[in-house]
Structure formats: C-alpha cells, structure tokens
N, C-alpha and C positions, 0 to 999 in steps of 0.2 A: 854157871848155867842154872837150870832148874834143875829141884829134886822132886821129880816127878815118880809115880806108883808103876807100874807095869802098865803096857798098856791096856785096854779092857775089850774082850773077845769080839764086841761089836765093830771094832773100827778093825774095816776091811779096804785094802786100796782101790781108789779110782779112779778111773782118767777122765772124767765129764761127769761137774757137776751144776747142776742146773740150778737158779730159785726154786723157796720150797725144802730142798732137800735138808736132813738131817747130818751135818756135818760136827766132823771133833773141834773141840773148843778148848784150851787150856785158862781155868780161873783161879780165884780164889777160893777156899771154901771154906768152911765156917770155924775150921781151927786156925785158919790165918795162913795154911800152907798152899802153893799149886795144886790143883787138880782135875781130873782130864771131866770132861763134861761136853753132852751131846745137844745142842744147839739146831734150831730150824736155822736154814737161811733164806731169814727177812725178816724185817725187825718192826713190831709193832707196837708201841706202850702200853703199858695195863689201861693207863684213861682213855684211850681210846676208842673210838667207835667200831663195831667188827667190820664196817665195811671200807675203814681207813687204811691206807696204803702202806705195803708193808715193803721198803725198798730194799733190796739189799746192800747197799755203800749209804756211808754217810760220809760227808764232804770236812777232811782236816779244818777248811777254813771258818766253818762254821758248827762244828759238829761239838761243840764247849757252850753253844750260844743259843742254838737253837733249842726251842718248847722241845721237839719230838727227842733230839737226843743230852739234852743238858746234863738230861739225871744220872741215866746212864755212861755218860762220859765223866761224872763224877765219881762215880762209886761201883760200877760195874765193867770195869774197861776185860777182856780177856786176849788170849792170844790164838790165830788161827794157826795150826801148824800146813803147811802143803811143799810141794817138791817145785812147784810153779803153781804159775795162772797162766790164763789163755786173755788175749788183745786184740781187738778188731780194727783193721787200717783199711780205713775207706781209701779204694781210689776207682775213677772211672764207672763211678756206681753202682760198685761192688764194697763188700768186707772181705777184705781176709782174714783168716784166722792165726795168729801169733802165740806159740809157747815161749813163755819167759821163766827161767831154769837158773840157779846157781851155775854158773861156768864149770867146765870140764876139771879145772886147777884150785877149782874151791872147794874145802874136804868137808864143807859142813855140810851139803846135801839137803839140807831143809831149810824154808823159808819161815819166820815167824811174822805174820801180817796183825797188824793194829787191827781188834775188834772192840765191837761193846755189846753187850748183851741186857736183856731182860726177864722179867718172867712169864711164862704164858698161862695157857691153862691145862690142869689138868698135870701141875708140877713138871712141866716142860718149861724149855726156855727158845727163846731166840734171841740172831742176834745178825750184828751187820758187819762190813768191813770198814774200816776206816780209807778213806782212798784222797790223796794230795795230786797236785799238777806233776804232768809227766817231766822227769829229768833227763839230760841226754844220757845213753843213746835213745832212750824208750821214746822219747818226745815223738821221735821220726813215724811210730805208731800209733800212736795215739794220746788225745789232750790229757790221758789222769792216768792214775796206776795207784795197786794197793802200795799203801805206807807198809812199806818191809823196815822190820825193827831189827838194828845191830846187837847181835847178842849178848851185847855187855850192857844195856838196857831193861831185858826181857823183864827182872825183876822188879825194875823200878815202875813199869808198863801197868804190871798188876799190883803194885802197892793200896791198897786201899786207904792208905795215910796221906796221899797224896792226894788230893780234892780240886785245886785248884789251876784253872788251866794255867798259867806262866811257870807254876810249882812242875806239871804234867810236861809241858813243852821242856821246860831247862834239864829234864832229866832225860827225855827222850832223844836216842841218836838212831839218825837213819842208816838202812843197809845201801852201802854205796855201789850205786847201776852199773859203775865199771863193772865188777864182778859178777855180774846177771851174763845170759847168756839166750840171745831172741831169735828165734826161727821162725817161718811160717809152713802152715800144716792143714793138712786136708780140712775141706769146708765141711766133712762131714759130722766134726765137733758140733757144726751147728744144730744139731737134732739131737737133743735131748736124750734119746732114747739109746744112742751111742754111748759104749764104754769099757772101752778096749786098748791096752795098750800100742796100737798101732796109731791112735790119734794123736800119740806125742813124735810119730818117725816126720822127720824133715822133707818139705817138697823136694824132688828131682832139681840140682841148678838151679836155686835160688840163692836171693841174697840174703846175707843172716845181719843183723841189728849190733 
C-alpha cells in the first residue's frame, strides 16, 4: 500500500460534500514520496480564464486527450481517499440519492478514486475525479461512476514516471463493483448544507444494488 505521514489535523469526516469544497487529496510530493494534500473540488488550469469552468469529474475516456486535462493527467494524477460516494437514479422524474460503500465483508473500508489535480492560486491546488461508464451492478443507477482504483495499483496511479496514457492505462487495475455495496438514502443529501451521519442510514424497505 502507501507509506503515508499521519494524517493532518485538518481532515475531519463528512458525509456531504458539495463542489467547491476543500477535500484530502493523496499526491506526490516533491521528494518523490506520497503525501496527504488539501485540494478545492473543481478543477480549473492555470491558462485558463477565471470565468472558465471548473467541473468537478473529468471523463476516463478522454481525460489523457483533452487541452483542459492532458497536463494534468500526465504528470499530476493523485488519489482521492472516501468511505463511498453518493448516485443519482433518475426515475419518474425524480433523483434519488444512492450510497456506494465497500461491502459489509470487505475489510479495506476505504475507497481510493482516480483524481488529477492542479495548481491554483495563492499556493492552493485543485483537482477533479476521474469518472468511467457505469459497471454492473452500478449501471442500474446510473450511466458513470468514479474510477475506484484496486489497491495493488495505488502506487503505480501516482508514479510521475509514468507520462504516457497506454504506459497509465496497462498499469492501472480497477476496484471490482462486486464488492461495492449500494443503498439508497434520504434526498436530504441533496442540500448542501447537510452533513451528518444520518445521510449515509438506508431507506425503510428498499431495494439495495
């Protein structure tokens, strides 16, 4: 795995987090080893103009190719750590809200998500998630989901020796959706301003994923 430092006083848990916010970021840092680093999420290039968009996911399929993330997904890849994420499953012209969690029999408890990051201003950084098409069972919620990275990966993910995408791709292995585990959960996630351990408890007699 990683040899990561302790973790740093600032990273306190949460259960909703919105665009914007300042989330932990696992990188490189300038001795060549892991380390923990605090990230905006939404990711905007240094060339960019301030009133350019700053999205938070950037798309597997293109995210090696494209102007806005090329550079970045060369040389600044990092890892997001979370316990899950939250999915939205349209139906009847509605969202509901889905938590996706390592399964109950999986002892690793934390999720490492494909990120890339950059610099900002004012010696801050941002950054975004990396997000591929949904695999079963996730599919049945929704068309994308973050790229969760299989732990025997993790290092190769932040290699900075690694530059080139088919170099990036042949090393990278995904974490397999069997062992995810999907519920859905009060819509009250949907507001921001929420953030409480109670938004991760399962609807009443619902179906789980």
């Amino acid at each position: 795995m990683l040899g990561l430092p302790l973790l740093p006083d600032w990273i306190a848990s949460h259960f909703n987090i919105p665009p914007g916010t300042g989330i932990p970021v696992i990188l490189t840092g300038a001795a060549g080893k892991p380390e923990w680093g605090r990230a905006e999420w939404g990711f905007r290039p240094q060339w960019a103009q301030p009133d350019a968009p700053k999205p938070i996911n950037a798309r597997a399929e293109t995210v090696a190719t494209s102007k806005y993330f090329r550079d970045a997904f060369a040389h600044r890849r990092c890892l997001v750590p979370a316990d899950g994420w939250y999915e939205w499953q349209a139906s009847d012209g509605r969202k509901q809200p889905w938590f996706v969690t390592p399964g109950e029999n999986d002892g690793a408890g934390v999720l490492f998500l494909a990120g890339i990051w950059e610099p900002a201003a004012e010696d801050r950084i941002c950054c975004a998630i990396v997000t591929e098409p949904a695999r079963p069972p996730l599919d049945r919620i929704h068309e994308r989901q973050p790229l969760a990275l299989d732990g025997s990966c993790l290092q190769a993910w932040l290699d900075p020796g690694l530059t080139e995408r088919d170099a990036v791709r042949a090393a990278v292995r995904r974490l397999p959706t069997e062992g995810l585990h999907a519920y859905p959960v009060s819509t009250e996630v949907n507001r921001p301003e929420s953030d409480h351990d109670g938004l991760l408890e399962p609807l009443p007699n619902a179906s789980e994923a």
